[in-house]
C-alpha positions in Angstrom: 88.3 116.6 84.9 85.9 115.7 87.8 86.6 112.5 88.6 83.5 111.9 90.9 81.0 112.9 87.7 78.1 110.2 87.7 77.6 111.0 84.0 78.3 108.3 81.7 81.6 108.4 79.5 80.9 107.6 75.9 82.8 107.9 72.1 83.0 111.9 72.4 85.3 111.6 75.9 87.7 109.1 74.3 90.0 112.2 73.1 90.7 112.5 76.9 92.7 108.9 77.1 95.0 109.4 74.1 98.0 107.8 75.7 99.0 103.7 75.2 99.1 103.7 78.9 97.4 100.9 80.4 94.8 103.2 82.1 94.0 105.1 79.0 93.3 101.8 77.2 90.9 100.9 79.3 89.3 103.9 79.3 89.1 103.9 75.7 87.3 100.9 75.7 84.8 102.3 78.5 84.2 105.4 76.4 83.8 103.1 73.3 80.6 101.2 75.5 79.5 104.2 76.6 77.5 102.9 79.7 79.9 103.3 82.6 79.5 106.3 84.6 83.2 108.4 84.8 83.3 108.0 88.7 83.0 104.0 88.8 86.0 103.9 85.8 88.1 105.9 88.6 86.8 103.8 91.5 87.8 100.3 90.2 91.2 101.5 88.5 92.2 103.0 92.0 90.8 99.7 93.8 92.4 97.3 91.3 96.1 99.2 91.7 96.1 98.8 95.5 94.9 95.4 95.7 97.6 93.9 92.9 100.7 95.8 95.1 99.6 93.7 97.8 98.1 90.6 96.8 99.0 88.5 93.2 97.1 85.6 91.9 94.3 83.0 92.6 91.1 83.2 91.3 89.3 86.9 91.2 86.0 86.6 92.8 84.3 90.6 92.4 81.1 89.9 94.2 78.5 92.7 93.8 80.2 92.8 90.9 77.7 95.6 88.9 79.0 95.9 85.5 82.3 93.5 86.2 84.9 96.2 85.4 86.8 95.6 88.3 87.1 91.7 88.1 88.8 92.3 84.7 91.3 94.9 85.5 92.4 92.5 88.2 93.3 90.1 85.5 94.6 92.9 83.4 97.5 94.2 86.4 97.9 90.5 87.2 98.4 88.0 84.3 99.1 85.6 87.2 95.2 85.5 87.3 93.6 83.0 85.4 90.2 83.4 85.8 87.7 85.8 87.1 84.2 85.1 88.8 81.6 88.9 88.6 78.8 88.0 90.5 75.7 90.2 91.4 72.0 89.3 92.1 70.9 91.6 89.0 73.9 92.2 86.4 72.9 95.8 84.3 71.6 94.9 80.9 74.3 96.6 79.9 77.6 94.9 81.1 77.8 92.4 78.6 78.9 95.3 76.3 81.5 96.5 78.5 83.2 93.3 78.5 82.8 92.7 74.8 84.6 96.3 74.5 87.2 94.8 77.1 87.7 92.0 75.3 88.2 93.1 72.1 91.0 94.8 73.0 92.1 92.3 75.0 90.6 88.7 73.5 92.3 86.3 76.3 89.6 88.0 78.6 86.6 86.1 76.4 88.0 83.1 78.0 88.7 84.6 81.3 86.0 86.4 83.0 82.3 84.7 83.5 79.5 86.4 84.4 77.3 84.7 87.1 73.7 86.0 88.3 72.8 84.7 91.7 73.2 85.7 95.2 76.3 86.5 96.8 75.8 82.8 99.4 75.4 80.5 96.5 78.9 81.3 95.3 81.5 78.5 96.3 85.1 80.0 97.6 88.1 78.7 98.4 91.2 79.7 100.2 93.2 80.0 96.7 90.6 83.0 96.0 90.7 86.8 96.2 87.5 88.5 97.1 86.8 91.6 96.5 84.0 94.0 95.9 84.0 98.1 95.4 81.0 99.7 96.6 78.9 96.8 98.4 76.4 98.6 99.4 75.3 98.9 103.6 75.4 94.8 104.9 76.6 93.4 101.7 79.7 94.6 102.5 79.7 92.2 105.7 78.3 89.6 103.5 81.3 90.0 101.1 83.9 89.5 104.3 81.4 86.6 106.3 81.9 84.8 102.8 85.5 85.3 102.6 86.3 84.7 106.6 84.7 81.1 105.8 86.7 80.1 102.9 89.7 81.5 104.2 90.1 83.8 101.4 92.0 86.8 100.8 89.6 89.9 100.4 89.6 93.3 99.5 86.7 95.8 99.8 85.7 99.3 99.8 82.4 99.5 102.2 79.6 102.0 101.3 76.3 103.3 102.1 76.9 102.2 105.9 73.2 101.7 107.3 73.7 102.7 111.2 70.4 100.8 111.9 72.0 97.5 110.4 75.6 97.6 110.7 77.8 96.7 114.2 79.1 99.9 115.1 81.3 98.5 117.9 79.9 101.2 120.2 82.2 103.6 119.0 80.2 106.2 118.0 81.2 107.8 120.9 84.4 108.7 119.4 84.1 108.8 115.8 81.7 109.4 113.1 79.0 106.6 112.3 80.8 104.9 108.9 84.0 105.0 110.5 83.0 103.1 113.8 81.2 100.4 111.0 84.4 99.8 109.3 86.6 99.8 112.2 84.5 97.4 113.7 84.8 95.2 110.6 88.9 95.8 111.0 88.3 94.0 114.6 85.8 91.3 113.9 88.6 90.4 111.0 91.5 90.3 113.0 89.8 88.0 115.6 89.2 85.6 112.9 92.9 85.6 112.2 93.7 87.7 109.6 96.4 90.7 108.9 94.6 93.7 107.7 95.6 96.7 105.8 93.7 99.8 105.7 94.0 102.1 102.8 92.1 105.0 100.9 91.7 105.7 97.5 91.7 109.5 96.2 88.7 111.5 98.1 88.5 113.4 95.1 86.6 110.1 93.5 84.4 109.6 96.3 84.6 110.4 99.9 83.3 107.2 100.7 86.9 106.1 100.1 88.1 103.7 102.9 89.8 100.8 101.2 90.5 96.9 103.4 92.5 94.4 103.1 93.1 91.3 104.5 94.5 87.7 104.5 94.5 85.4 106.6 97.9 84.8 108.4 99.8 81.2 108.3 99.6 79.1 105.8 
């Protein structure tokens, strides 16, 4: 299976998660609302995984949220999680029926995940919160960590679409491609704010644009 296809799973791919594994539950449900493209079911699932091992609890805040399947697989790997905020300036039309698919097969969700459309500024964190955000695109990504840095949040994010025009580079180009120099930069100007960072990847098979990071703030 190519897990970086951009084409839409629906009903005739659900043959393909048989299993009563967690994964294959979800993606029964994803097939079942048949608007989620196969790469982003592969991108929040490997996301979601590495960001539970490390951090449990608080609220979920997914910020640039798309269609919000991320904020409820955190709740789904970490019943600790009571509630989960998906914000993004324009939800898709169609992520209220991804969620009613979620949340039929698992109904505590209903009462679990909201939906909010606004910008990423007017949302109010606080330090009990986990951030995170797969696939801000270019300067939201820094917009996603500026907003967590403030509230002394814990965040997670996996940067995209790095705009070399836009983003702080750290004057590294020098020695490493574009993207990287952006992200490594963002590792710097996090630790300076007093935080403990971990860098991860998810499979490059999904997307190369795979760099996963971490970070809390350290002390209490």
């Amino acid at each position: 299976m190519n897990r970086a296809s951009k084409n839409r799973l629906n009903q005739y791919h659900s043959h393909l998660f048989s299993s009563n594994s967690l994964f294959d539950r979800v993606a029964g449900a994803v097939c079942r609302a048949g608007c989620l493209p196969r790469k982003e079911l592969y991108e929040a699932w490997e996301v979601a995984r590495r960001v539970r091992r490390r951090f449990r609890g608080g609220r979920v805040v997914d910020l640039a949220c798309g269609h919000g399947l991320l904020a409820h697989l955190m709740l789904l790997l970490d019943s600790t999680s009571q509630l989960a905020l998906a914000v993004d300036l324009r939800l898709p039309p169609s992520a209220a029926k991804l969620a009613n698919e979620l949340q039929r097969d698992w109904p505590r969700l209903r009462e679990q995940v909201e939906f909010s459309e606004r910008k990423l500024e007017q949302i109010e964190l606080t330090r009990h919160d986990l951030v995170v955000s797969a696939h801000a695109c270019g300067s939201l990504s820094d917009t996603v960590l500026d907003l967590a840095v403030a509230a002394g949040a814990r965040v997670a994010i996996l940067p995209c679409c790095h705009d070399l025009g836009r983003n702080d580079t750290g004057d590294l180009q020098g020695w490493m491609p574009g993207p990287l120099a952006v992200d490594a930069t963002r590792v710097a100007r996090l630790r300076q704010a007093g935080y403990r960072v971990y860098t991860q990847t998810i499979p490059g098979d999904i997307t190369p644009k795979n760099r996963l990071l971490l970070a809390e703030p350290v002390g209490p």
